[in-house]
Every structure is written in structure tokens, then in C-alpha cells.
N, C-alpha and C positions, 0 to 999 in steps of 0.2 A: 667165137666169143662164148657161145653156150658152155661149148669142149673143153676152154679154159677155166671157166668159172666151174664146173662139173668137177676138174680135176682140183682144182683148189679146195671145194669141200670134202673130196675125196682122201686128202692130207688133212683135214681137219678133225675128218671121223677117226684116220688113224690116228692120231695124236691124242683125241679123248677116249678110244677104246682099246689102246695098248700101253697108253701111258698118261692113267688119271690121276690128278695132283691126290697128293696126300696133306691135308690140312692137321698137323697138330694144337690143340688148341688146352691149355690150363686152368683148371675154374676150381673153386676154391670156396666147401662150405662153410657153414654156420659156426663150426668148430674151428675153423682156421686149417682147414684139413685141403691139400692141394691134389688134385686129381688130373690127370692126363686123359684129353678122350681122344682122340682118331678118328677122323672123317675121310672117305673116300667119294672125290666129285663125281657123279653120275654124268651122262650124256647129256648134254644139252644143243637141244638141234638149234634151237635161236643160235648159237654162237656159228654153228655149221652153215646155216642160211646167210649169214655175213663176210664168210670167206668165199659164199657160191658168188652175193653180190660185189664183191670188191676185184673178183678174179673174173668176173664175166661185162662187169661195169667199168671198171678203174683200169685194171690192169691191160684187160685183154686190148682194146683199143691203142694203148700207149704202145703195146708190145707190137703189135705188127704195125704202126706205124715208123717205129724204130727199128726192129728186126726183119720186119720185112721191104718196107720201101726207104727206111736212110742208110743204114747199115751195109748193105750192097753195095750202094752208089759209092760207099769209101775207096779212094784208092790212096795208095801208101806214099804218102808227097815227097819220101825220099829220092824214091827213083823220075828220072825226068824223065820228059818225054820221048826224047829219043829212046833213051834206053828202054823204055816201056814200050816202043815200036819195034826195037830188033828182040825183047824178050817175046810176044807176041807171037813172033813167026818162027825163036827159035826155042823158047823154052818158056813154055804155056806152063808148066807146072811151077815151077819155080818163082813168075810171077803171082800168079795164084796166091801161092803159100807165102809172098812178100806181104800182099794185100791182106791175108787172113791173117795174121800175125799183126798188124799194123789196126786191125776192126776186131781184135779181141784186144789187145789195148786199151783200145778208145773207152770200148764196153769195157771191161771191168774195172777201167778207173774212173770214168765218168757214173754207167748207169746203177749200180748196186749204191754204191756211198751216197750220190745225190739224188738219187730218184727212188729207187725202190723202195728202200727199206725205209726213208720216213715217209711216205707215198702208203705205205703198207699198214705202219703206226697209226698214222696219223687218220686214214679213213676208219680201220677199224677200231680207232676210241669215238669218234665221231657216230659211226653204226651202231656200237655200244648205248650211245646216249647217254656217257656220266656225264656226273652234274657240272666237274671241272678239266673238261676235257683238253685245254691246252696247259693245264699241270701234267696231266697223265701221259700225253701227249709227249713235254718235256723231260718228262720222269723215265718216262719208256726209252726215249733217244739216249738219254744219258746213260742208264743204264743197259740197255742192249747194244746200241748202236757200233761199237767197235766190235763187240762180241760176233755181232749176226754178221758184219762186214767179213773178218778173220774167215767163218767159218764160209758164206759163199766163197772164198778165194781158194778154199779149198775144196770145195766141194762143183764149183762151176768151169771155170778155168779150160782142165783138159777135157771136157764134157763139150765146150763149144769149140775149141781147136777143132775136134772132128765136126760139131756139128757146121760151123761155118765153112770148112774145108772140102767136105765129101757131102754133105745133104743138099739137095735142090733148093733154092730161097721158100716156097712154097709148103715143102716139107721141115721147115726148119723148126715152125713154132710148134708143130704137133708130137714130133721129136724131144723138143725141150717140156713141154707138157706132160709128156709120159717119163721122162727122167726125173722131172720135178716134182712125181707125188710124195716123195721120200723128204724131199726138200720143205713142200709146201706142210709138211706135217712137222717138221722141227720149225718153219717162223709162229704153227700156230700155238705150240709149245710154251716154245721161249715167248711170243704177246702175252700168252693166259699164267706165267711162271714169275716169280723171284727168285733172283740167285742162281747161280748157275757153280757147275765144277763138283769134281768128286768132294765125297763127303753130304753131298747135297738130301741122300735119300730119295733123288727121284732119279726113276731108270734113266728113260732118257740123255736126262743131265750126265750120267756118270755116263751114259754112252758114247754121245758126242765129245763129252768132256773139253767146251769149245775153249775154258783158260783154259787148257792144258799145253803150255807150249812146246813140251818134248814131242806130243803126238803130231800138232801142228808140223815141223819142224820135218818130222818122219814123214809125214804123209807131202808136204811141200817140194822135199829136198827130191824124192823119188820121182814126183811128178816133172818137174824139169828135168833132172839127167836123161828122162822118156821124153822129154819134150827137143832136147838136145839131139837124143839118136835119132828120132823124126826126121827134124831138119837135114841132119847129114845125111839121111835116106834118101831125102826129097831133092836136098839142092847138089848133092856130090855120089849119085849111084857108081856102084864101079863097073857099070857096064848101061850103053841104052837103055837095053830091056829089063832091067833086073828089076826083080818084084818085090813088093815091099815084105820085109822080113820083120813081123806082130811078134816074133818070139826074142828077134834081137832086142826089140825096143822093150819088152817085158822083163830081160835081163838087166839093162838099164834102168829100171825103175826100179827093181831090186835090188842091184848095189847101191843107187842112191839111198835108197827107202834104208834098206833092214843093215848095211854096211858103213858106209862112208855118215849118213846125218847122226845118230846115235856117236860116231868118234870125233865128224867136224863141231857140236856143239859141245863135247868135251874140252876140245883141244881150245876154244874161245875162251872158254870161262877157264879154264888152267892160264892160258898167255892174259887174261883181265887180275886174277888171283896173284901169280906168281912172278911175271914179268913188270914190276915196278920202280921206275927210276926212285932216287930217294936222292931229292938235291932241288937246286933251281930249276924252273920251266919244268916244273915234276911230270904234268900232263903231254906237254908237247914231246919232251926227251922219250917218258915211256910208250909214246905212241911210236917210236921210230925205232925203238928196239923192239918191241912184239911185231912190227914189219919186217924188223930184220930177223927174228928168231922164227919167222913162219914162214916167208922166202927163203933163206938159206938152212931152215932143220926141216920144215912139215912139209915143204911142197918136195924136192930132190927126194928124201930119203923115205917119205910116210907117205903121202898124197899121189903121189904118181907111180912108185911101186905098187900101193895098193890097187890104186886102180887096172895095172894091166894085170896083176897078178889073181883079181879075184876075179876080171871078166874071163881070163882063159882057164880058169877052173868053172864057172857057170858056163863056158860054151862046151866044156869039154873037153876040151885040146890037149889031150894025152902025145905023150906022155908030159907031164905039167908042168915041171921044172925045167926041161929042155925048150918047152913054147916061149916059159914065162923069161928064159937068160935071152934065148934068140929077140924077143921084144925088147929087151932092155938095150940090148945092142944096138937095135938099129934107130928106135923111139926114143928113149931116158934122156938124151941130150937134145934133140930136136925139141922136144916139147916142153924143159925145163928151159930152154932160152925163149921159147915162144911165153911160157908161163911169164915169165921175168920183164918181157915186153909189156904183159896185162895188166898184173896184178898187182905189181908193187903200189903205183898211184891209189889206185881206190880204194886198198886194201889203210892207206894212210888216214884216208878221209873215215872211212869205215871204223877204224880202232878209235880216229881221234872224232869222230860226229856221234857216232850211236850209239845206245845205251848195249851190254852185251849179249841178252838175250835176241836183239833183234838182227845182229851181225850175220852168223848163219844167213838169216834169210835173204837179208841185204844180197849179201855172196850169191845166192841162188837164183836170185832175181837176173844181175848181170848175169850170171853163168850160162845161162842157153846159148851165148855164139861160143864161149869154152867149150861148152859140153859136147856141141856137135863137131868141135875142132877136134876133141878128145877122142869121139865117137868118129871120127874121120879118118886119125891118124891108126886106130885100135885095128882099125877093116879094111884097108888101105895100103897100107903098106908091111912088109913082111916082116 
């Protein structure tokens, strides 16, 4: 508990000594004359003394009651029992990674939204001691709360996949403790802050740049295609013994990341822009033709050539046009009727439910059984 609370002011000092608000403020003499002055916040250890106690008081006890004695006990209710007996004795790993997969769920849909972050708020206006603390309180939710959410989703996520995956229960929270001093220095941030997003004039801000949804998006879409090769690592090796290959999954993240999320949110917002019925049932019609302009043009002839053709230029596989025809050959059709099995349905709900900056992710979220199906057929077959 100490170690928790230690590292949580340890994010708070950095957050006041690498990134102190800059207050402008306007005052305005005798003459009507308006002047601009600049103030820069100094250290303030009172503030720092309140993330020691909310991270050694509040936090720390909630956390290893959670991460360490309920969070374990999960098992993944999909699989029965039986089948949880033959996996057992014949593929220990594979249940494993059902179960961590199924308790990093739970957690980051349950514990960050409804526990943390007003848990977090909510003490530290209380510690603070203003005079209207369940204004500030509601002020702060409203305006951070989606923000600070977004930004753990990106920043936790594949941090616990390993941690819950490969760390001893034991070592989990001190793990996460020492990951989180980067983290507990942007919630002390964004508490002590208004406004967020470039243009803001505070580093930070323009660092994280938590609206930013292209960044989000980039940094999202790479993490699952990795989270995808994973899986197909763990549950489909091509051999017993084969060791897990850190540089395939890092290629993985880089087509996702710096490749495919920059051209899939393109291609969203071009089929939201350009693909529009103009008639009756204007909504429902134009959502069945951007289904069908993105199942029969982007996935066949953009989406899955891309993808074999930019992973055998990142592994290397010279000569590259000989790799990239031989893949198409035996791939391109197998895996566009298996797409066409997937994708049409949700991709309906998808165009016709959500707003289109959130599509991409929507996509990305289902995509990890695609991904590692992708990441399956890529290594797998010739």
C-alpha cells in the first residue's frame, strides 16, 4: 500500500515539474489599457501529499482486492466444463489465454469507467477540501470522464494482456505500479487542468492529445492487429515447440499502427461522405450500399491485398513480388469468402448504428478473432 501510494505521488511530482500549468490572466488599468500577465504554477507538495494518500489509502486496498484476490478467480464462462477438463490436460496455454482475455474484459469495462476514475475525482476534490465539492466533483466527471476513459483504453489494455498473461498474481500490482508512474502523472494533470487538445498551450495536452481521434485510432488499430498475432501465436503455433516470435507480433502492430488505421479511417469517412442514397429510406438504403461498396471494392481488392502484401515486404520475403503473387494464389480466395462470412452483418449495424468517427474502432474491437485468423492464414499456409 505504501509502494502504491509512493508511486502515485511519484506521477504527481512529475506532472508539476515537467508540466506546470501556465495561467494567462488579463487585468486592465486605470486608463482602460488591457495587459496580459503569465503565471507559472510552482510545486505544490499539499497536492502531492494527496495523491500519496488516495494511492496508499483509497486506491491501494480496492486494487489488490480486485487484482489480486477476484480477478484470478475469473474463469471464462464460455467454455464448459468439460471442455475446461480436456483443455487442462491438453492445452494449458490456450486455456490460460481464454481466461486472460475474458478478465481483461471484465476489467476494462467494468473497472476504469465505474470505479476508478470517479473513485479518483471524487476523493481528490474531497482531499482538496473546496467549499463545493460535489459541483467540482460533477464538473470534473463531465468534463474528463470520457476523455480520461479513451485515453486508459489506450494506454492499459495491452500493458495487462501481458501483465495478467505472464506476471505471477503476486507480482502483478507492483508491475502495474511501476508502469503507472507515466500514467498516474497524466490523471494528476488532466484533475489540476481545463481543457484539453492541441492548441491548448500546455505540453502535456498537446502530447497526449487525448481528443485526438486520428492518434487514438493509430495507436488502437496497431494494438489489436498485435493483439491478433498473439492469439494466433498462442492458440494455432505451427509446430509444439515453437517460440513465441516478439518481432512477428511487432510487425503486426506496425501495419495496423503506421499502414492500414491512417487508410481504414479514410476509407470510412469517404464511404459516410460519398456513398449516399438520395431517395426513400435514404438512411437504411445508404447503409446497404456502403456494405456493399466495402465488401465487394475495399476488402477483395484494397484490404487483403494490402495486408499480405505489406506483411511480406516487413518480413522480408524477397524476392517480393514472387512471395506477394504466390500468397494471393493460394490465400485471396480463401480468406475473402471467410471475410464475407464475417463482415457483412456487423459491418450493417456498424454503418447503420454509429456515428463515423467511431466505426474504425467499432471494426477493431470485433477484429481480434479476424486478426489472428489473418495472422493465421499469413504463417500457415504457403
Amino acid at each position: 500500500m505504501v509502494t502504491t501510494g509512493l508511486f502515485f505521488g511519484l506521477g504527481d511530482i512529475i506532472a508539476q515539474t515537467l508540466f506546470p500549468h501556465t495561467i494567462t490572466t488579463t487585468k486592465t488599468d486605470k486608463n482602460g489599457n488591457q495587459a496580459e500577465s503569465v503565471e507559472v504554477s510552482s510545486y505544490t507538495p499539499d497536492r502531492t501529499m494527496r495523491a500519496i494518500i488516495y494511492g496508499s489509502v483509497f486506491f491501494a486496498p480496492i486494487s489488490v482486492l480486485w487484482h489480486g484476490k477476484t480477478l484470478p478467480k475469473l474463469k471464462n464462462p464460455f467454455i464448459s466444463m468439460v471442455k475446461r477438463k480436456m483443455m487442462e490436460t491438453k492445452s494449458k496455454k490456450r486455456l490460460h489465454l481464454y481466461d486472460t482475455l475474458f478478465r481483461l474484459g471484465v476489467d476494462q469495462l467494468i473497472f476504469p469507467g465505474l470505479v476508478w476514475i470517479p473513485l479518483y475525482n471524487t476523493v481528490m476534490v474531497m482531499l482538496a477540501q473546496h467549499e463545493d465539492p460535489f459541483g467540482v466533483i460533477r464538473h470534473k466527471l463531465e468534463n474528463n470522464w470520457w476523455a480520461v476513459l479513451q485515453a486508459n483504453w489506450t494506454v492499459w489494455p495491452g500493458f495487462q494482456l501481458v501483465n495478467l498473461y505472464f506476471i505471477p498474481v503476486h507480482l502483478r500490482i507492483v508491475c502495474a505500479n511501476v508502469w503507472s508512474t507515466g500514467w498516474n502523472a497524466f490523471l494528476s494533470f488532466v484533475h489540476n487542468t481545463k481543457g484539453h487538445g492541441k492548441g491548448s498551450g500546455k505540453k502535456l495536452e498537446e502530447l497526449v492529445d487525448i481528443e485526438d481521434d486520428e492518434q487514438e485510432v493509430v495507436m488502437v488499430t496497431g494494438f489489436l492487429l498485435g493483439a491478433g498475432d498473439c492469439s494466433a501465436q498462442l492458440l494455432f503455433p505451427t509446430s509444439p515447440d515453437q517460440p513465441y516470435d516478439y518481432v512477428r507480433t511487432l510487425r503486426a502492430v506496425i501495419y495496423g499502427g503506421i499502414i492500414f488505421a491512417p487508410l481504414g479511417d479514410k476509407w470510412y469517412k469517404i464511404l459516410n461522405t460519398k456513398i449516399v442514397w438520395r431517395g426513400k429510406n435514404e438512411r437504411t438504403m445508404s447503409t446497404i450500399l456502403r456494405v456493399a461498396v466495402d465488401q465487394l471494392v475495399f476488402a477483395p481488392f484494397i484490404g487483403i491485398p494490402l495486408y499480405y502484401a505489406a506483411m511480406t515486404v516487413l518480413e522480408n520475403r524477397k524476392p517480393y513480388l514472387e512471395h506477394v503473387i504466390s500468397k494471393f494464389e493460394t490465400s485471396w480466395w480463401v480468406t475473402l469468402k471467410s471475410n464475407w462470412l464475417v463482415w457483412p452483418i456487423f459491418q450493417w449495424f456498424n454503418f447503420y448504428l454509429l456515428p463515423v468517427h467511431y466505426r474504425l474502432l467499432a471494426v477493431n474491437l470485433i477484429s481480434i478473432g479476424w486478426n489472428t485468423y489473418l495472422s493465421y492464414v499469413m504463417h500457415n499456409k504457403a
